[in-house]
Steps between C-alpha positions, in 0.01 A plus 500: 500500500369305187455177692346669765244707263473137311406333874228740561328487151500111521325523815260679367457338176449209777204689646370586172489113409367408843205775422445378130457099634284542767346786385513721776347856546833627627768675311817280375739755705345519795494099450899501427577783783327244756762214390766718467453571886407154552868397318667849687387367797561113503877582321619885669790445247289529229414882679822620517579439089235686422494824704688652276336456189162582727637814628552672173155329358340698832676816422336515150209370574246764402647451161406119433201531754164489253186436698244225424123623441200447405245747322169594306498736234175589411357567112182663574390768735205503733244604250644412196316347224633139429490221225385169566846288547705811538730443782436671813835493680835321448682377791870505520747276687881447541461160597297175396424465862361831585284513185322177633487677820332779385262305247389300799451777737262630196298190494428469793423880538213573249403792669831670436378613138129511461341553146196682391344472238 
């Protein structure tokens, strides 16, 4: 079971590397489940030493699943008086690659947050 557990965390540790040089907007896992299936599926042998260990992963999955998110937590309410350089809004993100997501999708969506003065 430890080799097989030691297999699928090299493969993704492989996808997280792959995501890190070519800076890709996609999440290392998803990156290392694609070669995984890619390896799975070139080598079935590969398959069968790992069901195991992937069974009992499945069967506890809920415990090790936490989900990756983005989000905006706002310091001032509509109305609110506010300081000059006081920060409006803080934006949260699990992952380097969703944070430049969602600063991107801001740019190039001014309209989003409008400011009156």
């Amino acid at each position: 079971m430890l080799q097989a557990l030691t297999a699928l965390l090299l493969f993704q540790l492989a996808g997280e590397a792959l995501v890190q040089f070519f800076v890709l907007p996609i999440p290392g896992p998803v990156i290392g489940l694609a070669l995984l299936f890619a390896a799975m599926s070139l080598r079935p042998a590969i398959a069968d030493r790992l069901r195991e260990s992937a069974a009992a992963l499945l069967q506890h999955l809920s415990l090790l699943f936490v989900p990756a998110g983005v989000g905006v937590m706002l310091h001032a309410r509509l109305g609110d008086d506010v300081a000059q350089g006081q920060p409006l809004m803080t934006v949260h993100a699990e992952a380097e690659g969703e944070l430049a997501y969602a600063l991107e999708f801001a740019a190039a969506n001014p309209d989003i947050v409008q400011l009156e003065a």
